[in-house]
C-alpha positions in Angstrom: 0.0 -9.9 -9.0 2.6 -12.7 -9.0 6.6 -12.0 -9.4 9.6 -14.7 -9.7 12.4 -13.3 -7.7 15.4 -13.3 -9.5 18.8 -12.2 -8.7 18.8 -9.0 -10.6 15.6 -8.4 -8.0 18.1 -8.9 -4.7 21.4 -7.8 -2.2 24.3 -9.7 -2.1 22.8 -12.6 0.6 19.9 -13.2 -2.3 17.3 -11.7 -0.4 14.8 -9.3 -2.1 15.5 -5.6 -1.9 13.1 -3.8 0.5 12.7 -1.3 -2.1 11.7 -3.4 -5.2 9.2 -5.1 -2.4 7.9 -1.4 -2.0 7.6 -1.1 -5.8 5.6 -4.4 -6.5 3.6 -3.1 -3.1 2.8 0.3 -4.7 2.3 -1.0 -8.6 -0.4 -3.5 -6.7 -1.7 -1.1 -4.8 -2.5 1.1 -7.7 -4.1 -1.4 -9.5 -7.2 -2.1 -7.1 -7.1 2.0 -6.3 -7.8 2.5 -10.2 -10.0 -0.3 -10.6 -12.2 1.2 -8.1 -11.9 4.5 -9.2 -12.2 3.7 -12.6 -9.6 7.2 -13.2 -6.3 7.8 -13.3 -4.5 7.7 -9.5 -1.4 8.6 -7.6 0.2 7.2 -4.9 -0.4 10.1 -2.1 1.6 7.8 0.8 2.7 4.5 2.3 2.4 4.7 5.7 2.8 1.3 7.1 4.9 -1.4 5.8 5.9 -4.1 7.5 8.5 -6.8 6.5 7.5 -10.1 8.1 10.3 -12.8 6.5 12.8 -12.5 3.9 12.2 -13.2 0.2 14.8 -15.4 -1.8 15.9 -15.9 -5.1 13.6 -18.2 -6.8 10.6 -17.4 -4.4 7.2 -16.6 -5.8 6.0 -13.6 -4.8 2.0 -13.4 -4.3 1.0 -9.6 -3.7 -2.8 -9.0 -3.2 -4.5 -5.7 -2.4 -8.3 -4.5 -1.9 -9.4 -1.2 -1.1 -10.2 -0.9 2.4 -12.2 2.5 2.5 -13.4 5.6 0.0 -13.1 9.1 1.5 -14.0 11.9 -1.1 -11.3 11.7 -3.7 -8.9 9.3 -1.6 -8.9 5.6 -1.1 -7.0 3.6 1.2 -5.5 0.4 -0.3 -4.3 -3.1 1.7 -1.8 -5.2 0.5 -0.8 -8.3 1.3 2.2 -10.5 0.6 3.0 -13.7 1.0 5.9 -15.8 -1.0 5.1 -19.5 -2.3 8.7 -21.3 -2.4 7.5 -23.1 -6.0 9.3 -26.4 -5.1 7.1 -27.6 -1.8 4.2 -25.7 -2.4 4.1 -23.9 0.8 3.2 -20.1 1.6 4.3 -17.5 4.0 3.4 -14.1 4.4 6.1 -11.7 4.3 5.3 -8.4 4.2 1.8 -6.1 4.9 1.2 -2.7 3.7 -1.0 0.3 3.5 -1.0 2.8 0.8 -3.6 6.2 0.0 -4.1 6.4 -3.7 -5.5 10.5 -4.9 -8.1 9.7 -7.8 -7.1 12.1 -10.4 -8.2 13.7 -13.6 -5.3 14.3 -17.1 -4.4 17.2 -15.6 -3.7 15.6 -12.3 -7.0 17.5 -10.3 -8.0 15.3 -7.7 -11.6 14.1 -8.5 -14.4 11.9 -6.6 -14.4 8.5 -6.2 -17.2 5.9 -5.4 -17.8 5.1 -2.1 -17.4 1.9 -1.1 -19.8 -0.7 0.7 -18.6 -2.9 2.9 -20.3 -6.7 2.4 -19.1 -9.3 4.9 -17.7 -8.4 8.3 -13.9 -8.2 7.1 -15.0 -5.5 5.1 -16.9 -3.8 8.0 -13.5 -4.6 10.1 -11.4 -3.1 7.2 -13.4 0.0 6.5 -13.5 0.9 9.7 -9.7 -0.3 10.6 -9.1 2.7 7.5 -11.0 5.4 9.4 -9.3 5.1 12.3 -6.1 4.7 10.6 -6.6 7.9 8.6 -7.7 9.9 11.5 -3.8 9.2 13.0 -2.7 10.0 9.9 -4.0 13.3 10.1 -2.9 14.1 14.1 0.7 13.1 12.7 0.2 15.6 9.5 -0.6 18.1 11.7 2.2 17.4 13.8 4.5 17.8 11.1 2.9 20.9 10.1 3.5 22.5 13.7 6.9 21.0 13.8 8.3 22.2 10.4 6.5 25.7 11.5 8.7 25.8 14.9 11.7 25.1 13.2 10.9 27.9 10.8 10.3 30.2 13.5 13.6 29.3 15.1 15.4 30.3 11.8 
């Protein structure tokens, strides 16, 4: 997906707003999550985002995502994003993300997906990057869970 930043798109220095950064993450992000599922999906969480360099007025945005692993009805997505300042040519990366799309039927039941098959050894190292990643993502769910519990307890 490629944006032009314009000034409707930033704060009062011209830089981009993190959150419309976060939207054009998650609308990319969706798009390879549904093109592997083939099914409507839902953004389930962003857990790590990371803003690299700023993004200016007039920058080209260049956001590119893959999905890095298929669990049973969830996916984990990449995305990558790098800006292309359209008068030398020259590209950056600015920003890195990860996002877990819910495949979902019309009335919003989560359903299967395909698994995926990892080809050449980035794949490998992304699929397995996305286990490991949602095995933290679970200790710190649980965490919550135990957290919200004690301050429930307390009440």
């Amino acid at each position: 997906m490629t944006e032009l930043i314009l000034p409707n798109d930033t704060n009062t220095l011209g830089n981009l707003l993190g959150g419309r950064l976060m939207h054009f993450i998650d609308l990319v992000g969706a798009m390879a999550a549904y093109r592997h599922a083939r099914t409507h999906v839902v953004t389930a969480s962003m857990d790590h985002i990371d803003f690299i360099a700023p993004v200016h007025v007039g920058d080209l945005l260049i956001l590119k995502s893959s999905v890095n692993r298929a669990f049973k009805t969830s996916m984990e997505v990449g995305v990558k994003v790098w800006v292309e300042h359209t008068v030398t040519g020259t590209n950056r990366l600015v920003a890195s993300a990860y996002l877990t799309f819910v495949a979902v039927n019309k009335s919003g039941s989560a359903v299967p997906v395909p698994q995926l098959a990892p080809e050449t050894n980035e794949d490998k190292r992304r699929y397995e990057d996305a286990a490991r990643r949602r095995e933290l993502r679970k200790v710190e769910l649980e965490r919550k869970k135990q957290s919200r519990a004690a301050v429930t307890a307390q009440a």
